[in-house]
C-alpha positions in Angstrom: 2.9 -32.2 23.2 5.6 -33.5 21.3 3.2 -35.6 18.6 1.1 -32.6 18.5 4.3 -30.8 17.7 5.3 -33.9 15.1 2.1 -33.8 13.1 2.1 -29.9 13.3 5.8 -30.0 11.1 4.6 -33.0 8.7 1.3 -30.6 8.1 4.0 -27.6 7.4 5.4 -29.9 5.1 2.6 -30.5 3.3 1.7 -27.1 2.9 4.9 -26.2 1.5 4.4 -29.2 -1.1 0.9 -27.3 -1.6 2.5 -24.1 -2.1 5.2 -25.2 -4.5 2.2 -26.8 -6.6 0.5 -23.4 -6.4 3.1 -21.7 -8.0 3.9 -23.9 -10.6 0.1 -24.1 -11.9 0.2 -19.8 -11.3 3.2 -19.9 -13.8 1.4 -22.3 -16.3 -1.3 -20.0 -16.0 1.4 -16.9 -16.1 2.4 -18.4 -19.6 -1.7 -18.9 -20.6 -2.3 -15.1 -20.5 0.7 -14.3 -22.2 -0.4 -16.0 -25.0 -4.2 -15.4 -24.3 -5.2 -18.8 -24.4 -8.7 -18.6 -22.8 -9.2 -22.5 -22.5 -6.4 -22.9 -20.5 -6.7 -19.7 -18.6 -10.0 -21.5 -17.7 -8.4 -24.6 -16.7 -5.6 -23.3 -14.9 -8.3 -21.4 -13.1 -9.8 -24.6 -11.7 -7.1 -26.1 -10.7 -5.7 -23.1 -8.8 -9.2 -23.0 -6.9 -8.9 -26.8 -6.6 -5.6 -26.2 -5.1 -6.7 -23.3 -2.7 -9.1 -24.9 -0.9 -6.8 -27.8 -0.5 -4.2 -25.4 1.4 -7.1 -23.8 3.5 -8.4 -27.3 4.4 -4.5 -27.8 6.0 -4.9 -24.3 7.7 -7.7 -24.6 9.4 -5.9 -28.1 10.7 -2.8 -25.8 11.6 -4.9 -24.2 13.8 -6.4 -27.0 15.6 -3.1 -28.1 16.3 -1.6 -25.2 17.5 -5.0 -24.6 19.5 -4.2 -28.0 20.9 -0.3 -27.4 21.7 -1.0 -24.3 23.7 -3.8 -26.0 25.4 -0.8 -28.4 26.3 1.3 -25.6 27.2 -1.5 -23.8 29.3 -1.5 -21.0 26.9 -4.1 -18.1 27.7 -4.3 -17.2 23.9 -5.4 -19.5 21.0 -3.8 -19.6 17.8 -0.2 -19.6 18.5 2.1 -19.0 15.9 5.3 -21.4 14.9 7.4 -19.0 16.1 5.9 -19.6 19.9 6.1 -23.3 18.9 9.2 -23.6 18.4 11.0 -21.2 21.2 9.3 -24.3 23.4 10.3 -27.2 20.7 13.5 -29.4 21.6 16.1 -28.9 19.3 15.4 -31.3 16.4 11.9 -30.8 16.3 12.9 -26.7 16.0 15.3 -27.5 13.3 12.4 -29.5 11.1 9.5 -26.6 12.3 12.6 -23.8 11.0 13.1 -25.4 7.9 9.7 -25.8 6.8 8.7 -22.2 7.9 11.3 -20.7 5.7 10.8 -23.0 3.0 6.9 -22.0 3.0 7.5 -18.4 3.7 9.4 -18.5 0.4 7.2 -20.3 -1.6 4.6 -17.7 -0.4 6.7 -14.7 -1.4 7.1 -16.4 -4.9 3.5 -17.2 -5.8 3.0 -13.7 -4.6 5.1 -12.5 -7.4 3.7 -14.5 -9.7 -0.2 -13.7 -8.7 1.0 -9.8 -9.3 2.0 -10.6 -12.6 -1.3 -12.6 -13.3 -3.3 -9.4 -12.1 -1.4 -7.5 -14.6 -1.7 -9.6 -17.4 -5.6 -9.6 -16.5 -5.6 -6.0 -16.5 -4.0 -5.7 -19.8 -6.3 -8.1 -21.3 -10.0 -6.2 -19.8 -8.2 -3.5 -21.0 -8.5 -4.6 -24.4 -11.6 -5.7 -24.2 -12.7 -2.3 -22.7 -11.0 -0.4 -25.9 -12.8 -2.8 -28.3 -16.2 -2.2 -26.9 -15.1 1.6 -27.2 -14.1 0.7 -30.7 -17.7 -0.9 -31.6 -20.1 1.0 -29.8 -18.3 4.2 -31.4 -18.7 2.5 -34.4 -22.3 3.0 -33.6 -22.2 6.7 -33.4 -20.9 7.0 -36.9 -22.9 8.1 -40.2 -24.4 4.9 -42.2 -22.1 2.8 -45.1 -22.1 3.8 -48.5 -25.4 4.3 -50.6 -27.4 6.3 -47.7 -26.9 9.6 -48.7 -24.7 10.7 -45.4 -27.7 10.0 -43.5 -27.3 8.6 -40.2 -28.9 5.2 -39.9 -28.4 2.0 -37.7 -26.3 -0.4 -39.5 -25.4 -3.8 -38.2 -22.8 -4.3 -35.6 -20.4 -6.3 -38.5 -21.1 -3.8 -41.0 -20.3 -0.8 -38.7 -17.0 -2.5 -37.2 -15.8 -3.4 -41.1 -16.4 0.4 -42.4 -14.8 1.7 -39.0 -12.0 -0.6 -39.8 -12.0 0.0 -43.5 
């Protein structure tokens, strides 16, 4: 149980190295909406999915290793959390299992921070999409340009966008 427990705190480890990664591309891409730069929105996109499925590939190994240490432990439940790990952990191995849990925990509760913000940025920005599709298709509605008599008439999409904003 206790290599099971060794290669359960090096994965932790490794997940918090994941995490901190995370964040940092979350506040590159924090910093890409703020100056709504689409191609590195796009990029910083990819490499936050890239990233993802990197940290889901270490959960699901979490698991098997925690599925294996209460197998060890004669466990009825699978799954057991690093909290149940380490109330059985000798006392260095607890230490190391703490440290990374906390350390994870809080890079957690920081790219969750930063993802709000991203959603809010987004937000803003389909906002202003949504208002400029207003803008154009109302621009639609309107009477034709000059020389048709006040008649309504379908004018061009440029030509009804540069009289709506004239």
């Amino acid at each position: 149980m206790k290599a099971l427990i060794e290669q359960l705190a090096v994965l932790l480890e490794r997940l918090c190295g994941l995490h901190t990664e995370l964040c940092g591309i979350a506040r590159r891409m924090n910093e890409a909406l703020r100056r709504k730069d689409v191609t590195a929105v796009q990029k910083h996109t990819a490499a936050y999915d890239l990233q993802i499925c990197e940290i889901e590939k270490l959960e699901e190994e979490r698991l098997a290793l925690c599925d294996g240490i209460a197998r060890q432990m004669n466990s009825p439940g699978r799954h057991l959390t690093v909290a149940v790990i380490m109330e059985s952990a000798g006392e260095d191995e607890r230490k190391r299992l703490q440290k990374s849990r906390t350390e994870l925990k809080a890079r957690i509760g920081e790219l969750a921070g930063i993802n709000t913000s991203n959603q809010v940025l987004l937000a803003e920005t389909l906002n202003d999409i949504d208002v400029t599709m207003r803008i154009v298709a109302k621009a639609g509605d309107k009477f034709a340009g000059y020389g048709h008599q006040g008649t309504r008439e379908q004018a061009g999409t440029a030509q009804r966008l540069i009289n709506h904003v004239a």
